[in-house]
C-alpha positions in Angstrom: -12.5 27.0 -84.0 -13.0 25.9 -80.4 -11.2 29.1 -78.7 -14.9 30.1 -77.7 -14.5 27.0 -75.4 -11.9 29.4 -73.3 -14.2 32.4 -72.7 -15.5 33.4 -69.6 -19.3 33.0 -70.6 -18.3 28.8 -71.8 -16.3 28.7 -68.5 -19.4 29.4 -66.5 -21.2 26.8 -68.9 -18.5 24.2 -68.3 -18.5 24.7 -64.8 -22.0 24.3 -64.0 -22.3 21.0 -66.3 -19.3 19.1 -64.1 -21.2 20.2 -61.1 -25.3 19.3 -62.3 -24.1 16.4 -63.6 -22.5 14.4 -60.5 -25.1 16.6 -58.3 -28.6 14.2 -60.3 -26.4 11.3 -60.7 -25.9 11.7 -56.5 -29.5 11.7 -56.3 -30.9 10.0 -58.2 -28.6 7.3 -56.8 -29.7 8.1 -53.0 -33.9 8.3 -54.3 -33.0 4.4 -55.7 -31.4 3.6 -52.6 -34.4 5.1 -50.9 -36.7 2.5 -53.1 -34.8 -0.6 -52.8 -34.8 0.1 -48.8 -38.7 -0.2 -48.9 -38.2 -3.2 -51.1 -36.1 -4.7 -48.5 -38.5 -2.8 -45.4 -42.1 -4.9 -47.1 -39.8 -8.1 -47.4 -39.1 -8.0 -43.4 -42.1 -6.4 -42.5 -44.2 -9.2 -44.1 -41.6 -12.2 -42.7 -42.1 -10.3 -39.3 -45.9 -11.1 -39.7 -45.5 -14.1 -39.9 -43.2 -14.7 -37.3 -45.3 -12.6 -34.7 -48.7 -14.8 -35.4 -46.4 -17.6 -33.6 -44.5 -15.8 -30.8 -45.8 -15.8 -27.3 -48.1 -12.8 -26.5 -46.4 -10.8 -24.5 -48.3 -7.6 -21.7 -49.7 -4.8 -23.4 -47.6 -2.6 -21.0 -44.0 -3.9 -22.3 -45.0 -3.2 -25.5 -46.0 0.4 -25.5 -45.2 2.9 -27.3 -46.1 1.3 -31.0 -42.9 1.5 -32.9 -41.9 -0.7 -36.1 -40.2 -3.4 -34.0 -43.7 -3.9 -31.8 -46.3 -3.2 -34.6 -48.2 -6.5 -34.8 -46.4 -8.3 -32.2 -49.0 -10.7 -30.0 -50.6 -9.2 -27.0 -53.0 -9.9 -24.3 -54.9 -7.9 -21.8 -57.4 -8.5 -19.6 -60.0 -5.9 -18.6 -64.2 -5.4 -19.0 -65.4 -4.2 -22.5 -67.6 -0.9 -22.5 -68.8 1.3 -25.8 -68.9 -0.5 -28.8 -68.4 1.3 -32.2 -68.4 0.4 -35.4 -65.9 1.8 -38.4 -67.0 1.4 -41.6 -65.7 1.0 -44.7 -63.6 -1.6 -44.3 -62.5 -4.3 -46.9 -61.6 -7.6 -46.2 -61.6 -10.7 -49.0 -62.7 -8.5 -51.7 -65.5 -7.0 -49.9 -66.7 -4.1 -48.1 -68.1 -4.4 -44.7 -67.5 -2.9 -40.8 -65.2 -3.7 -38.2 -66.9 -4.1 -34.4 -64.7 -1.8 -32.0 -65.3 -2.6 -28.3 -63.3 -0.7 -25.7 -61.7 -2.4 -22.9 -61.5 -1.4 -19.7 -58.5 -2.7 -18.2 -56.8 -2.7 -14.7 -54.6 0.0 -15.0 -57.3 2.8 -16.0 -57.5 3.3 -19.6 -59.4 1.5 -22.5 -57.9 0.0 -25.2 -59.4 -0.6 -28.8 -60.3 -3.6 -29.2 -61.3 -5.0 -33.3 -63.5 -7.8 -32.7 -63.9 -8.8 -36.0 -65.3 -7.9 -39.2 -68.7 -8.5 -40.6 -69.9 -7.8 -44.5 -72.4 -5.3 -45.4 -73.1 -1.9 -44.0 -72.5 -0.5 -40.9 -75.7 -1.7 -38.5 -75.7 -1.7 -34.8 -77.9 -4.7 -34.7 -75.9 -6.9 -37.0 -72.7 -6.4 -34.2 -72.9 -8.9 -31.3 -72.6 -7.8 -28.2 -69.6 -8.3 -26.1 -68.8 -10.5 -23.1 -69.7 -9.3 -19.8 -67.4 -9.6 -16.7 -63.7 -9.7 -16.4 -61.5 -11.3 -20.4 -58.4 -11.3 -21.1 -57.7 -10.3 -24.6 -55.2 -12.0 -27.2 -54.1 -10.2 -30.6 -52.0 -8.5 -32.5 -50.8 -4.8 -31.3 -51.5 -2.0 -33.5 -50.5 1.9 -34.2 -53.2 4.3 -34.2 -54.4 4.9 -37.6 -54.1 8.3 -39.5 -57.1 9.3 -41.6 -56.6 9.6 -45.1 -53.7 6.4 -44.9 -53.7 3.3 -46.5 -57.3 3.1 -46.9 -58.7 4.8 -43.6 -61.3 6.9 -44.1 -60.7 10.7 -43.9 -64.6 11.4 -43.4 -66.2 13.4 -40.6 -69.8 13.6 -39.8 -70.0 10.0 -39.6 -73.8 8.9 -37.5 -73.2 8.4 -34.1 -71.8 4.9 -33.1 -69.1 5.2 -35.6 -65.9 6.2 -36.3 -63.5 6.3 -38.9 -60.0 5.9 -37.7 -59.1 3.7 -35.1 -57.3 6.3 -33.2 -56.7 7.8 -29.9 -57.1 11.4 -31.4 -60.3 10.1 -32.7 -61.9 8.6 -30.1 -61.5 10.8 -27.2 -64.6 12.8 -28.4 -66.5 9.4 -28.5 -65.7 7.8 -25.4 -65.7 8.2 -21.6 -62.1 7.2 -21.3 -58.6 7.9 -21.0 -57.6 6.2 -23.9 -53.8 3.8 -25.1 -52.7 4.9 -28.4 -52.6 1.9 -29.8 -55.4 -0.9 -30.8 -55.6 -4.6 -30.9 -57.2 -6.9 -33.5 -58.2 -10.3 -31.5 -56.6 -13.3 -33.3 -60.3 -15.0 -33.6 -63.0 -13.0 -34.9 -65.5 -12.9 -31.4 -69.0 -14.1 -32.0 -69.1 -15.4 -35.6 -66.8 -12.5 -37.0 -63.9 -12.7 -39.2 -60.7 -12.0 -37.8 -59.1 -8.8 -38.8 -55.5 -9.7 -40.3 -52.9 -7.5 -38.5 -51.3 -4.9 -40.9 -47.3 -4.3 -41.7 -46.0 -0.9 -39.6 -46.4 2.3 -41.0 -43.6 3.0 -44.1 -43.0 0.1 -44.2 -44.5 -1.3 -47.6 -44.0 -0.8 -51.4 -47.3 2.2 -50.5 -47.6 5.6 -52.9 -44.4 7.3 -51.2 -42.2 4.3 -52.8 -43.1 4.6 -55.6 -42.7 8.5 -55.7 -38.9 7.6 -54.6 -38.6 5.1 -57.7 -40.1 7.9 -60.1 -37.6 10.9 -58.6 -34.8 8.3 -59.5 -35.9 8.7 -62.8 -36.4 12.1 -62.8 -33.0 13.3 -61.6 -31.2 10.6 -64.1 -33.3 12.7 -66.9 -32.0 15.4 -65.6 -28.5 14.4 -65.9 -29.2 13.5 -69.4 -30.5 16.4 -70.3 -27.8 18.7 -68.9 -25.6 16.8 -71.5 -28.0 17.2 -74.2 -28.1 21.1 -74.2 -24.1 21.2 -73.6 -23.8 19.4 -77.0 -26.1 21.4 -78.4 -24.6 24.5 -77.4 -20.9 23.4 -78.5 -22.9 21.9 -81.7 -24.5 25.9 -82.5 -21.5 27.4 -81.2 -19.0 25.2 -84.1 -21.5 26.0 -86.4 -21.3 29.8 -85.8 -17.5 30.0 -86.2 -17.7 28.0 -89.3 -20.1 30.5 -91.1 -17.9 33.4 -89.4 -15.0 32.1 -91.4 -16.6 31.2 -94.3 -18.0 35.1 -94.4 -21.4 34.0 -94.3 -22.4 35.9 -90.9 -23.7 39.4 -91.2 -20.9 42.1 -90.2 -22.5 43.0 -86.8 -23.3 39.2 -85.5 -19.6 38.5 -86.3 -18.3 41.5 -84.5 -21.0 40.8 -81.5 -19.3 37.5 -81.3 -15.8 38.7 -81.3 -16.7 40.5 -78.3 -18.2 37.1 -76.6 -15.1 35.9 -77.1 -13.0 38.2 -75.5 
């Protein structure tokens, strides 16, 4: 009853189940073990927050370029603030407001984004205090330039003149006079009556939308195995059910004889 299981076409069958089947369970194993390593990623990444709020700020220049190991590390700088924008659509506590961006103009030629602080309400000019005059020396946490369209930042252009909506080298240089670090800093204590802006984990880093998608292809490829198996069975099921009505006579003359020949 199971000779069919020798044929050439169930030997093709046979061959691609023991290969599908180790091929999802492989990765759907390697998406889980992609999960549990942004699992373990937002656990360091929100002790390394922590630990960086108490460090020793260190110059902005041994710190550059932004990478996961110097994303909100403490930083100072010292320089003369110069345009002032404001980004809006920013949430803090619950609620939407603005951050105050100030460039500053330091030393060694180029301006680095500075977030002031944060203030409730919609964006307005005359609501942002200005900034010091003459020579400050900045303390904060370091920052990567922001992608539009990530983790909250707004993707939309057109914006009125004075804003912006990334905090961004790419985005600035049309906005500003100057040659520009690719990084930003968030000052420690919100300047002039602001709220401070909490420093944020480095990019990939936390359990975002990409995480999850890893979580939900684990899922996927061990349905895939599972199915696999399913239609085998069901094959083999059809398949012992068709040589039983072949030897019972209850197939019609030409199906048996078709399947004669599939089982040559």
């Amino acid at each position: 009853m199971y000779r069919f299981l020798l044929t050439s076409r169930w030997w093709g069958i046979n061959v691609f189940v023991l290969l599908a089947i180790p091929f999802c369970i492989f990765m759907g194993s390697w998406q889980l073990s992609r999960f549990q390593a942004r699992v373990d990623s937002s656990h360091q990444a929100t002790k390394q927050v922590e630990t960086d709020r108490t460090e020793t700020a260190r110059p902005l220049a041994s710190l550059l370029p932004v990478d996961q190991s110097t994303s909100g590390r403490q930083t100072t700088a010292t320089g003369r603030y110069g345009k002032q924008l404001l980004v809006p659509d920013r949430q803090l506590d619950g609620k939407n407001g603005f951050y105050v961006l100030t460039l500053l103009r330091t030393d060694a030629g180029k301006a680095l984004p500075v977030v002031r602080g944060w203030i409730s309400g919609e964006p307005d000019a005359a609501k942002a205090p200005a900034a010091p005059t003459g020579e400050v020396t900045v303390t904060g946490s370091l920052q990567a330039s922001e992608t539009p369209g990530d983790n909250g930042v707004s993707a939309q252009s057109g914006l009125p003149s004075g804003q912006t909506g990334a905090i961004s080298a790419a985005s600035l240089v049309n906005l500003v006079p100057y040659h520009l670090y690719d990084a930003w800093v968030t000052l420690d204590k919100g300047d002039s009556g602001m709220k401070a802006v909490p420093a944020t984990a480095p990019a990939n880093t936390g359990l975002d939308l990409k995480a999850f998608q890893n979580l939900g292809y684990t899922g996927e490829w061990f349905v895939f195995a599972g199915f696999v198996v399913f239609m085998w069975f069901r094959l083999l099921r059809r398949e012992v059910e068709f040589a039983r009505d072949a030897e019972l006579g209850l197939v019609p003359e030409d199906e048996n004889e078709e399947a004669a020949h599939a089982t040559v």
